[in-house]
N, C-alpha and C positions, 0 to 999 in steps of 0.2 A: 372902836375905831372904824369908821365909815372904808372902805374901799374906793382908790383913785377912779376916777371913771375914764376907760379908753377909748381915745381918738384916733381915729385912721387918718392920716395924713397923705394916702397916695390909695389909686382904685385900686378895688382886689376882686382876684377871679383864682378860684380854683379849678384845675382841670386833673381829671381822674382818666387813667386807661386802665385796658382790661383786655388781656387778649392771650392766644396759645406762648408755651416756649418760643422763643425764637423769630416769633414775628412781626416785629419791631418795632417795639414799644419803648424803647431806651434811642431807638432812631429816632422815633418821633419826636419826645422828648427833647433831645437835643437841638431839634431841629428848630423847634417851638422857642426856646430858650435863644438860638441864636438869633432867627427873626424881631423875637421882644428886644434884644440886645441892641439890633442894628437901630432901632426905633427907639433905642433910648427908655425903654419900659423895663428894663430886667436885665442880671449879670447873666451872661450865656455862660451855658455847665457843658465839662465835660463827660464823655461815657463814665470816665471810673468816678468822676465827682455824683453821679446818677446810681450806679450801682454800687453803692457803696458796703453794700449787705455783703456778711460773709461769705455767705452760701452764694451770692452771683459770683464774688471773686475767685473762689473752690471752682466753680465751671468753669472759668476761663471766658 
């Protein structure tokens, strides 16, 4: 049985950060997401929708 072949129906871009504790990489993040939002490109997220890992939620 052949496998479907996948279509992308909208552009895509990944973006990666990388940076110390605490220096705002989950700002950015958000930040990014809400601009895509206002333009109609993406659902804007929140902090805790971003951090969702145990271990960010244990820090606080």
């Amino acid at each position: 049985m052949a496998k479907e072949k996948f279509e992308r129906n909208k552009p895509h871009c990944n973006i990666g950060t990388i940076g110390h504790v605490d220096h705002g990489k989950t700002t950015l993040t958000a930040a990014i997401t809400m601009t895509l939002a206002k333009a109609g490109g993406a659902k804007a997220m929140s902090y805790a929708d971003i951090d969702a890992a145990p271990e960010e939620k244990a820090r606080g």
